[in-house]
C-alpha positions as CSV (number, residue, x, y, z in Angstrom):
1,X,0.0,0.0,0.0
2,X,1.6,3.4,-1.1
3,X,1.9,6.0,1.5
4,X,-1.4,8.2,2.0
5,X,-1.5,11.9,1.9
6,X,-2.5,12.4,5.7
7,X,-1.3,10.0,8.1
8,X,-4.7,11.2,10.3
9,X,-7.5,12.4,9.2
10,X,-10.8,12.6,11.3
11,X,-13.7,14.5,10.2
12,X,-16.7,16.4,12.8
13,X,-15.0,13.9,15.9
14,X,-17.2,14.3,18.9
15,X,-17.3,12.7,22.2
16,X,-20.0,13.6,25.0
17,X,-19.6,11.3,28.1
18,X,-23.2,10.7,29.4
19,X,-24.2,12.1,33.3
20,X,-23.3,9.7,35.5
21,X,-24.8,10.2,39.0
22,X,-23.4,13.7,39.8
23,X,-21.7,14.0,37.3
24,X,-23.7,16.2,34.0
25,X,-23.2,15.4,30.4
26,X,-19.7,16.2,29.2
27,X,-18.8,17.2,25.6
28,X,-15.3,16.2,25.3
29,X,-14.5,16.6,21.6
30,X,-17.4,19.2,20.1
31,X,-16.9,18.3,15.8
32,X,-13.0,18.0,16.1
33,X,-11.6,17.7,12.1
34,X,-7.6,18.0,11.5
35,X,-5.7,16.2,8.5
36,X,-2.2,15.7,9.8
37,X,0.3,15.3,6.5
38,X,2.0,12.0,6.1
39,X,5.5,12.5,7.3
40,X,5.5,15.7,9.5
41,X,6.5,16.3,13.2
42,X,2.8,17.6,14.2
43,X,1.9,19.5,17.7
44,X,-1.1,18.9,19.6
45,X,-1.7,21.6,22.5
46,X,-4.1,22.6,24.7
47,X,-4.8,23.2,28.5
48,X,-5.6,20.4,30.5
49,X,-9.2,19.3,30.0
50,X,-9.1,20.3,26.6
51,X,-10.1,16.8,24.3
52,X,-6.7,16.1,23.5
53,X,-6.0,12.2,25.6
54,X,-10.0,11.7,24.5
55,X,-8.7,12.4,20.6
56,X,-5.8,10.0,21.3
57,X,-8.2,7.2,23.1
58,X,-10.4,7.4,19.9
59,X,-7.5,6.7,17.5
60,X,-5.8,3.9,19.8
61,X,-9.6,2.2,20.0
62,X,-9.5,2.4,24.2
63,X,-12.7,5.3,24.0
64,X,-15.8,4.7,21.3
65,X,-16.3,8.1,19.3
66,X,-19.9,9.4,19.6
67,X,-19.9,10.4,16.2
68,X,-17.8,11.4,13.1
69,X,-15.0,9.7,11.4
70,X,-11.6,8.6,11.5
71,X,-8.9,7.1,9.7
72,X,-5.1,6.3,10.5
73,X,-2.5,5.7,7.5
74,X,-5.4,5.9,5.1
75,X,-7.6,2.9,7.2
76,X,-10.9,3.8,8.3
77,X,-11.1,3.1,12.4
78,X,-13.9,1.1,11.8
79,X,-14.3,-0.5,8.6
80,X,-10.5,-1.4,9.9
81,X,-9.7,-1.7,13.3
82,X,-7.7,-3.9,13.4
83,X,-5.1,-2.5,10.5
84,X,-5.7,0.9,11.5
85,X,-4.5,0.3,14.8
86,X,-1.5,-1.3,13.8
87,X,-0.4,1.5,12.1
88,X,-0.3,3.3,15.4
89,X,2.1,3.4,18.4
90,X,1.0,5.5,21.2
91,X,3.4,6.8,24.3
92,X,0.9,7.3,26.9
93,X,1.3,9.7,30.2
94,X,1.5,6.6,32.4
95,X,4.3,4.2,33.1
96,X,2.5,0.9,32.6
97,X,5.1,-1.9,32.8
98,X,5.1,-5.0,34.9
99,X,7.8,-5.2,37.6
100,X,8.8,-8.9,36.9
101,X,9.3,-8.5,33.3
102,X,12.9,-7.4,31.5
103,X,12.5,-5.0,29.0
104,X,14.0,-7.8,26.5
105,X,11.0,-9.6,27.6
106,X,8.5,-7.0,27.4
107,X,9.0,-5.9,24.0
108,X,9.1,-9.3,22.3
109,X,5.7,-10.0,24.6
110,X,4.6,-6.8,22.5
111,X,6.0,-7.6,19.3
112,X,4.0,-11.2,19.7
113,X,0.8,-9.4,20.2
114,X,1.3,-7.4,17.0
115,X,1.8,-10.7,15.6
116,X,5.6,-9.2,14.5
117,X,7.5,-12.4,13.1
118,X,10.5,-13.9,15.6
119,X,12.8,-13.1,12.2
120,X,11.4,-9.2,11.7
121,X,11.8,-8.1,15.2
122,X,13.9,-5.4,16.4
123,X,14.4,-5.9,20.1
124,X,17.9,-5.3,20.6
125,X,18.0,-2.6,18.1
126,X,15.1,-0.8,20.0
127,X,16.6,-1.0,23.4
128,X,20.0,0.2,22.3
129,X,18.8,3.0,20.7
130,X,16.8,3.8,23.4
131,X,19.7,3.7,25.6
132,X,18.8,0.5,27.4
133,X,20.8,-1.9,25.4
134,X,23.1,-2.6,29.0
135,X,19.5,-3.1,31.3
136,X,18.0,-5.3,28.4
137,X,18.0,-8.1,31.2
138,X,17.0,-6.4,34.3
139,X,14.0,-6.5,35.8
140,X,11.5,-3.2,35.1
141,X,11.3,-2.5,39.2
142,X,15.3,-1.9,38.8
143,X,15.2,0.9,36.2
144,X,14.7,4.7,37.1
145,X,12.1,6.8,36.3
146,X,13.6,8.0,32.9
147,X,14.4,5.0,32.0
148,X,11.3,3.4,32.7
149,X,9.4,6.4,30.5
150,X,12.4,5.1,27.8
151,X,11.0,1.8,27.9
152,X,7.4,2.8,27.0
153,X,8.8,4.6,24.0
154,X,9.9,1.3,23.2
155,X,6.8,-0.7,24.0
156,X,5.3,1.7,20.8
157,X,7.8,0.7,18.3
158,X,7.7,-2.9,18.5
159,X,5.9,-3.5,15.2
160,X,7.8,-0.1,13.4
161,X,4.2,1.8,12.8
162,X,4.6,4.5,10.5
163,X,2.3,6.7,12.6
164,X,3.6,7.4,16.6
165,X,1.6,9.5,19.4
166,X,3.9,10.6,22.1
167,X,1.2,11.9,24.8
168,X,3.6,14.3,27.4
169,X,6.7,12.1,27.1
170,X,9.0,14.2,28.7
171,X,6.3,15.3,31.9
172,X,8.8,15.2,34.7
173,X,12.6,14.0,33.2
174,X,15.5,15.2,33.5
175,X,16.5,17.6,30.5
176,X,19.4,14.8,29.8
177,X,16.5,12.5,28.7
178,X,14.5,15.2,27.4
179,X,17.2,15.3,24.9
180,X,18.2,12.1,24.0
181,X,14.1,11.2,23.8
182,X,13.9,14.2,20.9
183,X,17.6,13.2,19.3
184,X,15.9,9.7,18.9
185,X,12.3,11.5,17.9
186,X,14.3,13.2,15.0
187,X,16.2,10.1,13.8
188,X,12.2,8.2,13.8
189,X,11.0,11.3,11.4
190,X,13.8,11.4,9.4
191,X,13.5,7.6,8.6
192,X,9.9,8.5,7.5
193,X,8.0,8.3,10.7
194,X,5.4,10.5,11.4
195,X,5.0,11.6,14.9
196,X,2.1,13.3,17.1
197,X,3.3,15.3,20.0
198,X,1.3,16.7,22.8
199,X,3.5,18.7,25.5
200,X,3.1,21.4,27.9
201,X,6.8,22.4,27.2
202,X,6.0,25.0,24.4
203,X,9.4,25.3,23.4
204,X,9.7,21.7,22.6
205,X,6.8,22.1,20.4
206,X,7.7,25.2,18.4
207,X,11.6,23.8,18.1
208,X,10.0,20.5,16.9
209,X,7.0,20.6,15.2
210,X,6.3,21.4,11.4
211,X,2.2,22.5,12.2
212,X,0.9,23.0,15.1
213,X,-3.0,22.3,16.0
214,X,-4.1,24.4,19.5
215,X,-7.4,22.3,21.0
216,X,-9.7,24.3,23.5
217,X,-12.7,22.9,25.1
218,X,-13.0,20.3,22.6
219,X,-12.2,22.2,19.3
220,X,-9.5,23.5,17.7
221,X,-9.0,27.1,17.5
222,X,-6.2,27.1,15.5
223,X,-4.1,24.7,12.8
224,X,-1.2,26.3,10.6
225,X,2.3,25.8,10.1
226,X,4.6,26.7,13.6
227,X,6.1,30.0,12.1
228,X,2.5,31.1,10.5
229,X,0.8,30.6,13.9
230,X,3.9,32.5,15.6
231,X,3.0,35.3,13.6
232,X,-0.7,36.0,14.5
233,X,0.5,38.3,17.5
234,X,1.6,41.6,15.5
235,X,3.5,43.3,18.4
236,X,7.0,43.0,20.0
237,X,8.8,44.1,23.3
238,X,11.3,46.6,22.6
239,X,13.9,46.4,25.9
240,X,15.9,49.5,26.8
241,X,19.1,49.0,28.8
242,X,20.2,53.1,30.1
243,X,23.4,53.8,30.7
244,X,21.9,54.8,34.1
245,X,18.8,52.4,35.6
246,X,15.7,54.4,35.7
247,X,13.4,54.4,38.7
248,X,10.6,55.4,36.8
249,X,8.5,55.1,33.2
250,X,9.2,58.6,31.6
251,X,6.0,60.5,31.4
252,X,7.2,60.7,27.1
253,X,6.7,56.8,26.7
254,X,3.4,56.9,29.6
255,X,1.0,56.4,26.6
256,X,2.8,53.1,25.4
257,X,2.7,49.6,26.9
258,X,5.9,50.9,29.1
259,X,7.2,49.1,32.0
260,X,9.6,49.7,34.5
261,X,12.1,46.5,35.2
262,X,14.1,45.5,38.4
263,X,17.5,46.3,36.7
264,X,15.9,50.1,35.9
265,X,15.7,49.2,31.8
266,X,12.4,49.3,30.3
267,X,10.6,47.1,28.1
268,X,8.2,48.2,25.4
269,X,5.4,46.5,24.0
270,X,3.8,47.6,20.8
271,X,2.1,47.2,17.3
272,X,4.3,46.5,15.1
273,X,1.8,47.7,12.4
274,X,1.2,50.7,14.1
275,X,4.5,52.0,15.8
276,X,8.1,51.7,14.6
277,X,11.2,51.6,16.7
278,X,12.7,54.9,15.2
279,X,9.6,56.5,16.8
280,X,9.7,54.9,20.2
281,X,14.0,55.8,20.1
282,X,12.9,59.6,19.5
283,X,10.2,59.5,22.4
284,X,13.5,58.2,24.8
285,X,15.9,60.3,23.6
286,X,13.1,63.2,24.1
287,X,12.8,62.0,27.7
288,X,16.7,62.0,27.9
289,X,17.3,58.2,28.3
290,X,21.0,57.7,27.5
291,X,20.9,54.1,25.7
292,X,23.5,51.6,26.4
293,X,22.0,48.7,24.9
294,X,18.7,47.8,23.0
295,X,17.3,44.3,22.1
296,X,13.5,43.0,20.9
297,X,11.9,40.0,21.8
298,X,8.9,38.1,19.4
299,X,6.1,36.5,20.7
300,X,6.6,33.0,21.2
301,X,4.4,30.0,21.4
302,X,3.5,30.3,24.9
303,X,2.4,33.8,24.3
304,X,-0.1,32.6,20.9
305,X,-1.0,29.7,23.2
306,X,-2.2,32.2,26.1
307,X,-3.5,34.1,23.5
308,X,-5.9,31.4,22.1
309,X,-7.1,29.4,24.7
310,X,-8.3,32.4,26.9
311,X,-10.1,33.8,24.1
312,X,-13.0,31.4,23.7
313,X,-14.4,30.6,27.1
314,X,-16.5,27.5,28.2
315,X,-20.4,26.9,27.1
């Protein structure tokens, strides 16, 4: 089978949990539709609460879809369930890994229940690239914490899917691991793999990620490409450094977004379509700010994110 265009597509996705006791009617996912491109690094943010594990549960078959479709590597998650699935590995959140079991032992376990041939499997390979070639043998209660959240990384790519969901799979490691998790991330994708990543480390996202999909009380406010969606905010922070700290926002620069910082330099916010930095240079020379140093700063992802998810508040 050649390689489809979108490695996922789902179309009007919805979930609504029913009341249960206490508990009202949830809408989890309110008409979710994204094509994510066949070969792309592809970010999936949002505050907690937001739809995005529910999304991820749908795909990987553990939560039934209320309505809508879906399909992974071109196979429809029903008419195929089976095949779809198996085109899918998913990192989860949680650590799930028997204690009595090696990690040699775990992934061919895995690799069986893919039905993965003794011949085709890559158990070693996995391990050692993972950085667990040496604990291969030990027993899962042994390993730390990173290497534990290693392992599961592992688990995913028993039966090489072409499509892999890592759901927060850095939450709480060390930045060593954090780094040799995203070295490996990039040597999957440049092999052809195409990756999910959901994160609340927005710098991970907008290093890594080719488009970026923000998801907000169960729709998505916002899909583009990571340097498109960076530039939706059209302002920047213009930082003063004076040759002598000021102790307070000169009464010339009162009428701009001007504040007063703890080493006495100021920092400007503004439009960039409606004020230039030659102007706002004038307005401090006027107010006789000697300059010693000047920088500006972009908006990043955190600030679109902010941006986004506070603007559309819940039913």
């Amino acid at each position: 089978m050649p390689n489809p265009e979108f490695a996922i597509e789902v179309r009007d996705l919805r979930k609504t949990y029913a009341a249960t006791g206490k508990m009202p009617e949830k809408k989890a996912l309110n008409g979710i539709s994204l094509q994510i491109p066949a070969g792309t690094i592809f970010g999936l943010l949002g505050p907690n609460g937001a739809g995005k594990s529910t999304f991820i549960n749908i795909l990987a078959g553990l939560v039934k879809k209320t309505s809508g479709n879906a399909s992974i590597w071109g196979l429809d998650i029903d008419a195929e369930p089976r095949q779809s699935r198996a085109a899918l590995g998913v990192v989860n959140q949680e650590v799930v890994a028997d204690p009595f079991f090696t990690p040699y032992e775990m992934l061919e376990l895995m690799a069986g229940f893919y039905g993965v041939p003794k011949a085709e499997r890559r158990t070693v390979e996995i391990l050692t690239a993972l950085g667990l070639g040496d604990k291969k043998d030990a027993y899962v209660r042994q390993l730390s914490g990173g290497m534990k959240r290693r392992l599961m990384v592992a688990k995913a790519l028993v039966h090489n899917p072409p499509v892999l969901i890592l759901d927060e799979p850095t939450a709480g490691v060390d930045v060593e691991l954090r780094r040799l998790l995203w070295d490996y991330v990039r040597e999957l994708h440049a092999k052809g793999t195409t990756i999910i990543l959901t994160t609340h480390y927005l710098e991970e996202a907008e290093e890594l990620c080719d488009t970026i999909a923000i998801v907000n009380h169960g729709e998505v406010v916002a899909c583009e490409p990571t340097a498109q969606l960076l530039s939706r905010l059209d302002y920047k922070t213009l930082i003063i450094v004076p040759r002598e700290p000021l102790t307070a926002v000169p009464a010339e620069l009162a009428m701009h977004d001007a504040k007063l910082r703890s080493d006495g330099s100021l920092a400007i916010t503004f439009k960039t379509a409606e004020t230039g930095i030659g102007r706002l240079l004038e307005k401090a020379r006027a107010a006789g700010i000697g300059i010693a140093d000047l920088s500006t700063k972009s908006p990043d992802l955190e600030d679109v994110f902010v941006a986004l998810t506070s603007e559309k508040a819940p039913a």
